[in-house]
VEXTI-44495 format. One record per residue: residue in one letter; x, y, z of N, C-alpha, C in turn. Coordinates in steps of 0.02 Angstrom, whole numbers, plus 50000, padded with zeros to 5 digits. Layout:
aXYZXYZXYZ...
***
This chain:
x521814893551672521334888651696521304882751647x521244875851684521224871251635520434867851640x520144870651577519464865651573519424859151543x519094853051554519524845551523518554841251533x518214840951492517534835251513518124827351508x517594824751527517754816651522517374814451476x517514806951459517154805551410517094797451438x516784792851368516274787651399516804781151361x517004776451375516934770951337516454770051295x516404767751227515854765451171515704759651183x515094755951145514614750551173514904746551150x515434746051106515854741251084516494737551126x516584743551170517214742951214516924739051271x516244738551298516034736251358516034729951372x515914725151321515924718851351516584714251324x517064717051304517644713851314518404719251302x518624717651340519124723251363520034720551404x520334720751351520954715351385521664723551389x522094718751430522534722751436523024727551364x522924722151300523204725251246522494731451197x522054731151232521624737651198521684745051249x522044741351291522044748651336522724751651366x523034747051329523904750651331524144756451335x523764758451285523824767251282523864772251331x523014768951378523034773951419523234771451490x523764765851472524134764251538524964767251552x524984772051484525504773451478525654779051531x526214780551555526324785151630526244792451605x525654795351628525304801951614525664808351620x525824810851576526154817551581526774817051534x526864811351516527774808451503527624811951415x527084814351393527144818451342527544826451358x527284825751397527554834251407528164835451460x528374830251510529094830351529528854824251575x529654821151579529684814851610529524816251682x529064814251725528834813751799529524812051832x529514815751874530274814551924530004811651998x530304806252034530114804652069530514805452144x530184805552191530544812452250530004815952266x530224817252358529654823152393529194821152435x529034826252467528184824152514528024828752488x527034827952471526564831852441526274831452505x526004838052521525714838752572524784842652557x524464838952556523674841452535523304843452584x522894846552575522354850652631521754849852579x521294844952633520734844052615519924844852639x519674849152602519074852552632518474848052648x518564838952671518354836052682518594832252757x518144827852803518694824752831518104826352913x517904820652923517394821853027517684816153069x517654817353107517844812753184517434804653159x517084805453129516354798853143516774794153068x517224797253032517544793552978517704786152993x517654779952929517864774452963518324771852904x518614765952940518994761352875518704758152852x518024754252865517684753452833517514753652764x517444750352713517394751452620516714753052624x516324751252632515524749452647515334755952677x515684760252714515384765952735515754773152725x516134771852685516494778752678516024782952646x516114789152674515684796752641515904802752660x516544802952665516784809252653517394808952598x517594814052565518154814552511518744814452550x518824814752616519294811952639519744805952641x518984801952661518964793552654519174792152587x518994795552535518924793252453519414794052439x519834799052425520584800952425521204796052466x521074792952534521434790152556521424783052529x520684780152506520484774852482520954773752414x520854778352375521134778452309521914778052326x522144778652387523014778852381522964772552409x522734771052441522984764152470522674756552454x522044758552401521604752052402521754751352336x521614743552300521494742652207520944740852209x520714740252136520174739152140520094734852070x519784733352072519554726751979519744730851897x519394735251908519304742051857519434748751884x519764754351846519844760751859519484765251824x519214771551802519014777351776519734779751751x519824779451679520614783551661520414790751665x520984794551649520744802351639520244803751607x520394802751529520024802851489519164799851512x519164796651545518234794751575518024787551530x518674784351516518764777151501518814773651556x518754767451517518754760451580519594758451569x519924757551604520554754751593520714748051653x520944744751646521124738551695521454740451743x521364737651818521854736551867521934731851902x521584729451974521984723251989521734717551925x521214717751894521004714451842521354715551765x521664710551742521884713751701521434713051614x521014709151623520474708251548519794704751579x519594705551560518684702451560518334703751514x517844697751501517444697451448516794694251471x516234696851436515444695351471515324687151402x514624686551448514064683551386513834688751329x513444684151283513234686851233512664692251266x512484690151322512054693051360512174697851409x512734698651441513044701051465512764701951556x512564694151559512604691851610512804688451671x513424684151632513994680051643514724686451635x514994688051693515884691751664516284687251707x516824686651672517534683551679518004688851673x518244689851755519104694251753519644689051778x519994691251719520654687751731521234692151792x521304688051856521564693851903522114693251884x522724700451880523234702051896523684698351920x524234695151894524744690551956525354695251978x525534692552034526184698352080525994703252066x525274704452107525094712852151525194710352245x525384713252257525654713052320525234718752362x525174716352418524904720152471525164721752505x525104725952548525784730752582526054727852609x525774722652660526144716252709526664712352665x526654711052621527084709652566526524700252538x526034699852568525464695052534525544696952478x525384689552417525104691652332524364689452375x523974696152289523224695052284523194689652260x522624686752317522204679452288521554681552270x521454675352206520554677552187520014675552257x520244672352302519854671452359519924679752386x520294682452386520424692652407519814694552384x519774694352315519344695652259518534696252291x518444688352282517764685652313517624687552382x518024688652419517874690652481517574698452480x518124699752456517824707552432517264710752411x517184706952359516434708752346515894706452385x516064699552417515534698752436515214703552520x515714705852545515594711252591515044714052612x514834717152537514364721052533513944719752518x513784710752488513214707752473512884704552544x512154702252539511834698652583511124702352594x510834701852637510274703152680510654707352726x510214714152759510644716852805511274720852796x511624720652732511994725452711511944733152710x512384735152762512374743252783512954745352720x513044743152668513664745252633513314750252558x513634756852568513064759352506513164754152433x513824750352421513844750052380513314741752367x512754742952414512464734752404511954734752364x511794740852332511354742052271511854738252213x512294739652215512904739852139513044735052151x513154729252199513044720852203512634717652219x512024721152210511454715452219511084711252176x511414713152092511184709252048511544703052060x512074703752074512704698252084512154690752129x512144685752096511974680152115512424676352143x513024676352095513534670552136514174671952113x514544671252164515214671852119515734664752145x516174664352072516404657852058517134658952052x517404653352058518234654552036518364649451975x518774651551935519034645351900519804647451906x520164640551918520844639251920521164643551978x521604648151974522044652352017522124659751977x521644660151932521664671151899521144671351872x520484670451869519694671851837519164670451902x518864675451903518194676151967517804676751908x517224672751914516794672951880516054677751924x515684681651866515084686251905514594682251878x514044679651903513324677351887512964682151894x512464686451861512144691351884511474689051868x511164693551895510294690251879509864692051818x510454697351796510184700151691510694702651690x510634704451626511114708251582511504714551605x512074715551618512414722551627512884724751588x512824728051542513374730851493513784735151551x513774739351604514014742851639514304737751685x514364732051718514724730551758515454733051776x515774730351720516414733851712516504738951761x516164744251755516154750351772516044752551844x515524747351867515394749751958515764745651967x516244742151975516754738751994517274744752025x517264750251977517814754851979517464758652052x517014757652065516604764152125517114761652208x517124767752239517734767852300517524765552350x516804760952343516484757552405516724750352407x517234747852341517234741752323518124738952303x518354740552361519114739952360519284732352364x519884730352338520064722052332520454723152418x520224719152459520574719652527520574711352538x521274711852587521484705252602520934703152655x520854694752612520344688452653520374688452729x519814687352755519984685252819519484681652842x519804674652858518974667652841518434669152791x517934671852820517344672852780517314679852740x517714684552775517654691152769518314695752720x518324698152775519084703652742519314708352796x519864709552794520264714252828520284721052808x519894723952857519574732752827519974735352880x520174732652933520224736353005521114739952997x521574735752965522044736352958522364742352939x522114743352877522274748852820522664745052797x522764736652768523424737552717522964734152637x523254736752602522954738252527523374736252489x523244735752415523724734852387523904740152343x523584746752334523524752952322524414757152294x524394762252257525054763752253525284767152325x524964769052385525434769452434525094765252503x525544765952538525154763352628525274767352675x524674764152710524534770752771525124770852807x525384775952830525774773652882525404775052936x525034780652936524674781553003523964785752993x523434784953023522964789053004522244792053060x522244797853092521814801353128521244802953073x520674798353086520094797753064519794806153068x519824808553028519304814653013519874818453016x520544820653023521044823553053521634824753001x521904818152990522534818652929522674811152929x523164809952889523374803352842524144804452842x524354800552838525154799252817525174793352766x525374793952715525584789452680526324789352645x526464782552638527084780952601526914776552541x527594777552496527504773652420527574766852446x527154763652395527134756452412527514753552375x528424752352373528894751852327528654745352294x528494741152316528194733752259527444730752249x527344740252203526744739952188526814737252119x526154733152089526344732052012526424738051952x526344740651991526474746751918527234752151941x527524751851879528134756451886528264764551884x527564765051826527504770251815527194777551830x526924775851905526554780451947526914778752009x526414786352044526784786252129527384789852135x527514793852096528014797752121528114801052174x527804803452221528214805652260528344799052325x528754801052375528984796852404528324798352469x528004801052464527534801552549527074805552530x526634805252572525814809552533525594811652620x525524816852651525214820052696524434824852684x523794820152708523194820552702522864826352750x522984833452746522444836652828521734837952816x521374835652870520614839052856520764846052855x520714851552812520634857852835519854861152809x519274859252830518604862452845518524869552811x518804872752848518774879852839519044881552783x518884887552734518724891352686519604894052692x519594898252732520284902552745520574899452772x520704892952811521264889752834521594886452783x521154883952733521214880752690521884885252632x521654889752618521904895552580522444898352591x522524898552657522874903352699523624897852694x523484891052695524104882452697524314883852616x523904887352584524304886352517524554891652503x524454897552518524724904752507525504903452543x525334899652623526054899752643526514895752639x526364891852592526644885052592526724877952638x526244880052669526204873952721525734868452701x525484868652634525264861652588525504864152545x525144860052497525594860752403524994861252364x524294856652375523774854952357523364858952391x522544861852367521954861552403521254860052357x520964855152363520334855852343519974863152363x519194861652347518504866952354519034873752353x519224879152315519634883052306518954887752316x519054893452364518554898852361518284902552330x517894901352250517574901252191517694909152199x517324913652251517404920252252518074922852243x518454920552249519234921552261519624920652207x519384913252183519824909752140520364911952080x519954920652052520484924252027521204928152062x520824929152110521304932852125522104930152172x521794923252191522154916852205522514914352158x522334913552096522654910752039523284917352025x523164922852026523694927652020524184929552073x524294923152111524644923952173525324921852129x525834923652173526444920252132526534914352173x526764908452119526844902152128526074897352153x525734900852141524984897252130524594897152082x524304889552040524034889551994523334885752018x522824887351980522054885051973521884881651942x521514875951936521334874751883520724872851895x520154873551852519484872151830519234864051782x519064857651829518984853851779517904851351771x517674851251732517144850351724516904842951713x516194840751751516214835151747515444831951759x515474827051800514704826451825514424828551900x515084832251905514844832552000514114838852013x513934836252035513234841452055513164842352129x512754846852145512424849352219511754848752231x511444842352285510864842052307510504844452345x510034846952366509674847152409508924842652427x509154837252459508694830052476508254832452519x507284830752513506774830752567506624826452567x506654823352640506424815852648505674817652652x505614811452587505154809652568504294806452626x504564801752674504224801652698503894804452751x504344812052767504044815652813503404819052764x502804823852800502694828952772502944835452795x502924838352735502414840152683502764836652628x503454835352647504054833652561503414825952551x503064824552573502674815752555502144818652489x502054825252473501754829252435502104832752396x502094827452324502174829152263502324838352234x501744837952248501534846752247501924852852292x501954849952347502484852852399503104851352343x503624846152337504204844752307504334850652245x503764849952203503694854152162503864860052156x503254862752219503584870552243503974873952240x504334869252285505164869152295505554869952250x505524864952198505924865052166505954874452095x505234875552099505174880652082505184886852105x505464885652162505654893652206506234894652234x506604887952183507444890152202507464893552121x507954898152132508434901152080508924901052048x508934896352016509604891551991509984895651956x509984900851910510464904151876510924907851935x510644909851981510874914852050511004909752079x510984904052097511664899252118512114898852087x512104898852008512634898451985513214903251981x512964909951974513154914351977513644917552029x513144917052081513384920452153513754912552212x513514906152199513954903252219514514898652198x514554899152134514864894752074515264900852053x514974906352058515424912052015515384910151962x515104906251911515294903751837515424898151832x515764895151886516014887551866515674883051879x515234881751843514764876051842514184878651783x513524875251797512824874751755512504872351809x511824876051789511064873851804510954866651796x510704863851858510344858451848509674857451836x509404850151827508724848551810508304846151870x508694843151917508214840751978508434832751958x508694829851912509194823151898509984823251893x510324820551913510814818051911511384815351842x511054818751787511234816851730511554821751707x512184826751683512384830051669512274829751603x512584838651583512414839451489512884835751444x513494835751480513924831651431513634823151426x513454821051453513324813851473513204811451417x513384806251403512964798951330512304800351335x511854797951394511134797451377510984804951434x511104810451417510774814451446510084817951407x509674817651435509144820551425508914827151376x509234829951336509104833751293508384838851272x507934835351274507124837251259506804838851316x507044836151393506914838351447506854844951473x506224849951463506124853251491506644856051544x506894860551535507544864851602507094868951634x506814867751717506414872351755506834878151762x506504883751785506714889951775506424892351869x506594898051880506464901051925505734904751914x505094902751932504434903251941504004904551990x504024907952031503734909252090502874908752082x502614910152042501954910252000501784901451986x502114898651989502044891451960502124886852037x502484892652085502734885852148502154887952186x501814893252174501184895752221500544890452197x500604888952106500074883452106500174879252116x500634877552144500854868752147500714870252240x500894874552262500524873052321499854874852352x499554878852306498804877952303498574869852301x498724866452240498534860352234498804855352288x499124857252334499194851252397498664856752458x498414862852452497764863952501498214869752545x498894870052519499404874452560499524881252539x499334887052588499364895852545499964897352569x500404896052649501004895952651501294891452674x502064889052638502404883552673503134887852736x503014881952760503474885152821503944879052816x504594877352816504884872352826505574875152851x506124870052879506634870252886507254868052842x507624871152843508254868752783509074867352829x509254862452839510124861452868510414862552824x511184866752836511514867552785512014868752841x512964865852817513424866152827514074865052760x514424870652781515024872652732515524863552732x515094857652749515444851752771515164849952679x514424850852680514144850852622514374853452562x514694856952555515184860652501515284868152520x515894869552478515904879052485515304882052474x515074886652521514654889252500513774888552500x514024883352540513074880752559512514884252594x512994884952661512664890252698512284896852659x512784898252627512594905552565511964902652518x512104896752479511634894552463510994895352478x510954892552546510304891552597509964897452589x510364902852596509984908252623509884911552565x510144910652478509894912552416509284908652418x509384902352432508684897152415508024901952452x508314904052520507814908652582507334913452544x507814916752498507524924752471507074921952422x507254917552372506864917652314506264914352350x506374910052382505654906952398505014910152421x505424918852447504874918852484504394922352437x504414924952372504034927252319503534922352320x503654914852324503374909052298502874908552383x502824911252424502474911052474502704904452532x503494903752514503884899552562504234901852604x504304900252681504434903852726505104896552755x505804898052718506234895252740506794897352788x506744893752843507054893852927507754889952905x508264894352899509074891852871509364890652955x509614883652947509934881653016510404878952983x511034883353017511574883352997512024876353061x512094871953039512444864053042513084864653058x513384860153117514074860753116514604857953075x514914857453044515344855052992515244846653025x515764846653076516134842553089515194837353126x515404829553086514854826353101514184826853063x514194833353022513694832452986513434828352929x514034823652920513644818252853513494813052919x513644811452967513334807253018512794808953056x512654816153078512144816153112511654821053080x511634823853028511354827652991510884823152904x511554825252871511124822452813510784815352821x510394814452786509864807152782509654806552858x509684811752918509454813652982509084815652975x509094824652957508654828052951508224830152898x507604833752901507314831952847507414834952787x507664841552757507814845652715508494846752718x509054845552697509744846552706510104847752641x510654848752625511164849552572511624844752552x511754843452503512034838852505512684839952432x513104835652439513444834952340513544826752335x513614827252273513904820452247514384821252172x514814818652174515424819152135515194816152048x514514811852065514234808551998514634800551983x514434797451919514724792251937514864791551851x515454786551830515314786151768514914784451731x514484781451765513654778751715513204778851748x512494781351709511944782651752511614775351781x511874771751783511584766251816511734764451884x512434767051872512764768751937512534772752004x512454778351968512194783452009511304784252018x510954779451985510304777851997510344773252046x510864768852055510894766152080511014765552144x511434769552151511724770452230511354774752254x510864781052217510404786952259509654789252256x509424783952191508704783852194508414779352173x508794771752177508694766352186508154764152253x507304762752244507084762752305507544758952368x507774759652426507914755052486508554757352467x509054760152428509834760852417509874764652474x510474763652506510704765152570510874771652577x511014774452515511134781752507510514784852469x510074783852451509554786352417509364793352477x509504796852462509514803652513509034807652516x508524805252485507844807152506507044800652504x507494796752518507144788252526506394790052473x506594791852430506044792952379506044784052341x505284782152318505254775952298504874776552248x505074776952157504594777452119504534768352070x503964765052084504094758452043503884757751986x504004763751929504194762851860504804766451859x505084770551900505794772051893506244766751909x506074761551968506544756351983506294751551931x505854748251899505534746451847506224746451779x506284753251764506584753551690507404754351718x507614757951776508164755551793508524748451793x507944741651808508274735551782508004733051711x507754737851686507594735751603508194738451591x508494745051598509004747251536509654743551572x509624743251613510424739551646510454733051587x509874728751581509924723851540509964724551493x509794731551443509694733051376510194732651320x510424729951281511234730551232510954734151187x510284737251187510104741451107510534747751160x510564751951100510814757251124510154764351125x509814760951079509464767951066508884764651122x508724760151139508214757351187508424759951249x509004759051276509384761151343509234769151319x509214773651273509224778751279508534780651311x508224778551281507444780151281507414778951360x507444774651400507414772351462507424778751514x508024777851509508634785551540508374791251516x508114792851465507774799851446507084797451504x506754793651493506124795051563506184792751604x506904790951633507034790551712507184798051739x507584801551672507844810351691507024811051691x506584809151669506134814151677505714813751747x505684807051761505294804151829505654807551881x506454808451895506664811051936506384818651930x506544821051876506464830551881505634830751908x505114826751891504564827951902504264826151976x504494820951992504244817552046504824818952100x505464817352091505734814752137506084818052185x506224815952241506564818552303506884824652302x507264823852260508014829152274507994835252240x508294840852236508294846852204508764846252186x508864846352111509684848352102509854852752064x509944859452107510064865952062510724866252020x511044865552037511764865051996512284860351975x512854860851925513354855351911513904860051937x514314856051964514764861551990515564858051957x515944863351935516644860851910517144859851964x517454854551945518124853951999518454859051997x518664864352071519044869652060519504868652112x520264867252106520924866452160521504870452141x521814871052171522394875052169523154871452197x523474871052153524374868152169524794874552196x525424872352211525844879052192526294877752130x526694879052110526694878352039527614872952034x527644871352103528184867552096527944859352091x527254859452080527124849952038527234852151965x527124844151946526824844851875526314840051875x525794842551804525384840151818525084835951745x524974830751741524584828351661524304834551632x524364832551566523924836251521523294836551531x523194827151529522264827951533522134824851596x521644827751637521524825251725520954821951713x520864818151764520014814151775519494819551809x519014818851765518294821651808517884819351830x518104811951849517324806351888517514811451952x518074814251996518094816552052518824821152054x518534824752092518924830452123519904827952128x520064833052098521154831352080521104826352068x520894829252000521184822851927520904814351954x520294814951961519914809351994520084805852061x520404810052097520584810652158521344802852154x521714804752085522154800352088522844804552093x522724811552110523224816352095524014811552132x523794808252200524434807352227524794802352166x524444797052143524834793752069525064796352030x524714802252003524644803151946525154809651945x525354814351990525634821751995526244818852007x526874824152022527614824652034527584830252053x528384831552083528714836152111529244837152024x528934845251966529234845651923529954847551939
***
């Protein structure tokens, strides 16, 4: 098994960053341990993937979408393995003293599949997508500081923002925010052509993907294989069953219960990478009883977080806090109180809202991650010590991030995490954020979220983020019992880098770049 954390860029690296400080880790990954051979179709099976999927940048939400995004779209900035910032269609930028003003110098001869070069009008269009009034795009939290954007000459977009962001850099890299070719005012989403290391050739929305290498892509040193084949496979054992027989090569969500005895298959290897990805369970906020503090509370104290980990993680992962901040993290929370399983404590917390039993409903679908359903019904047992009477309605996979989550009122949910907590405050408990998945609104949490975004002290930004982890674990929407590790399985005829990415699932879901046929 290979265990690998990520790690952070330093506060020194953030506000200026050119192509000769990051050479290193542009070098072609693996070429320590044998030269990448290039040749083959990789064929993946992915435990993501519904009918309601779009091309859309602005609305993707399945790991389907994200995975295909990452092969075919660029983007300003990337997440390296290591959990650095490294350049892509951008190749240097540098902020104000303030770090209000950034300047990227774009990339020249990147080509788009049509065989178009990127223009900084691509650029500007791009981003601006997701800006305005009326923006259905999750990522319009992560451009809404953005005031104006400027061009100078023919390779620098200039960002105006409305304060300070040492993190810009960084949500640049998020998969809602792809460089796509201009079109008048807008951009060309409908197409699929990117400038990405491969192109679609063809693609059944929720279904499968075909892709090919995009031979005059700017980079030489990735993309090996010659074709990338994408299937939704949903199911647990269908999934399992494509890699045992060789009818993929790849599978994400690997069946945690299993995963040993899978790994001792011949010509199948496992690997385990750890990171920030966690598992939610969101109550919208403005229904009741979740509109009651005390109710939330409850809850959160009559789940059993070690026995998630245990029985649906098998080991691979950690207990969460009820925030979004993992243990490895820069500013994670440390002194923060870790709730425990309390049944005695969720009975006074619902005394104090006037309630002796709660009765509620919980959605859960295996669309939500491996193992949810099971979840549901661990969450069922412990609660009911705590005098909670939870009704598990088991969700159909297919359609459930469309007609389920941020639908109904108690549901399941994951999120992969983001490289900085500003990010991920941003996009999910940012009041009004489009994804905020339990429309929870606290205004000293959104308050110090645009204090520390502006902050360059370091120990000030800490302080911030230590009582935003705390406002969330105390107050806020979501339950988050666990961190869960990336667990996938190859057969053992790739090769694979030494060190993989853990912003997301196969090696930051860049495996098709980044892997070979050894």
């Amino acid at each position: 098994m290979t265990l690998i954390k990520g790690g952070l860029l330093d506060r020194r690296g953030f506000l200026k960053t050119t192509a000769a400080t990051v050479a290193a880790a542009s070098l072609p990954l693996g070429a320590a341990r044998a030269a990448p051979k290039r040749g083959g179709h990789l064929r993946v099976g992915l435990g993501h993937g519904q009918t309601t999927d779009t091309l859309n940048p602005g609305l993707y939400d399945s790991g389907f979408m994200i995975a295909w995004t990452h092969a075919v779209h660029g983007r300003l900035t990337q997440v390296g393995p290591d959990g650095s910032l490294t350049p892509e269609l951008a190749e240097s930028w540098e902020a104000s003293e303030d770090a209000a003003e950034w300047r990227f110098k774009i990339r020249k001869g990147v080509q788009f599949h049509d065989g178009q070069e990127l223009t900084v009008q691509d650029v500007v269009n791009s981003i601006n997508f997701h800006r305005g009034e009326g923006s259905t795009s999750a990522a319009a939290p992560l451009v809404e500081p953005v005031r104006d954007i400027t061009i100078e000459g023919d390779d620098t977009v200039v960002f105006k923002l409305s304060g300070g962001n040492a993190d810009f850099p960084f949500l640049l890299t998020d998969y809602h925010l792809p460089i796509c070719k201009a079109d008048g005012d807008s951009i060309d989403w409908q197409s699929g052509n990117g400038c990405g290391t491969y192109k679609s050739a063809s693609i059944d929305l929720g279904v499968s993907a075909n892709l090919e290498r995009h031979e005059n892509h700017w980079r030489d040193d990735v993309a090996f294989f010659d074709s990338v084949e994408f299937l939704a496979l949903i199911d647990l054992n269908a999934r399992t069953t494509a890699l045992v027989s060789g009818d993929v090569d790849v599978i994400d969500r690997v069946d945690l219960k299993t995963a040993g005895l899978l790994g001792r298959k011949p010509g199948v290897n496992v690997h385990s990478i750890s990171g920030k990805a966690h598992y939610s369970i969101p109550m919208d906020v403005r229904r009741a009883p979740y509109d009651d503090n005390n109710v939330r509370q409850a809850l959160k104290y009559g789940v059993n977080r070690q026995e998630m980990v245990d029985k649906i993680l098998f080991g691979f992962g950690s207990i969460g806090n009820d925030h979004p901040v993992g243990a490895g993290e820069q500013y994670f929370n440390s002194e923060l109180e870790q709730k425990q399983y309390d049944p005695d404590k969720a009975k006074w917390y619902l005394q104090q809202s006037g309630i002796d039993n709660l009765q509620v409903n919980l959605s859960a679908a295996d669309a939500a991650f491996g193992g949810a359903v099971d979840a549901a019904v661990l969450f069922q047992a412990s609660a009911k010590a705590a005098s909670i009477d939870i009704n598990v309605i088991r969700e159909p996979n297919d359609g459930y991030w469309s007609d389920v989550w941020m639908k109904k009122e108690f549901t399941f949910s994951y999120w992969a995490g983001r490289p900085v907590p500003d990010q991920m405050f941003s996009t999910a408990y940012q009041c009004g954020a489009s994804w905020n998945e339990s429309f929870w609104c606290n205004e000293r949490f959104d308050d110090l979220l645009i204090q520390a975004r502006a902050e360059l002290d370091n120990a000030k930004r800490r302080e911030m983020y230590w009582e935003m982890q705390e406002i969330c674990a105390t107050d806020g929407g979501a339950i988050i019992p666990m961190f869960n590790d990336w667990v996938f399985a190859v057969n053992d005829k790739l090769g694979l880098p030494e060190v993989m990415g853990s912003d997301w699932d196969l090696d930051g879901n860049r495996f098709m770049e980044r892997w070979w046929f050894a």
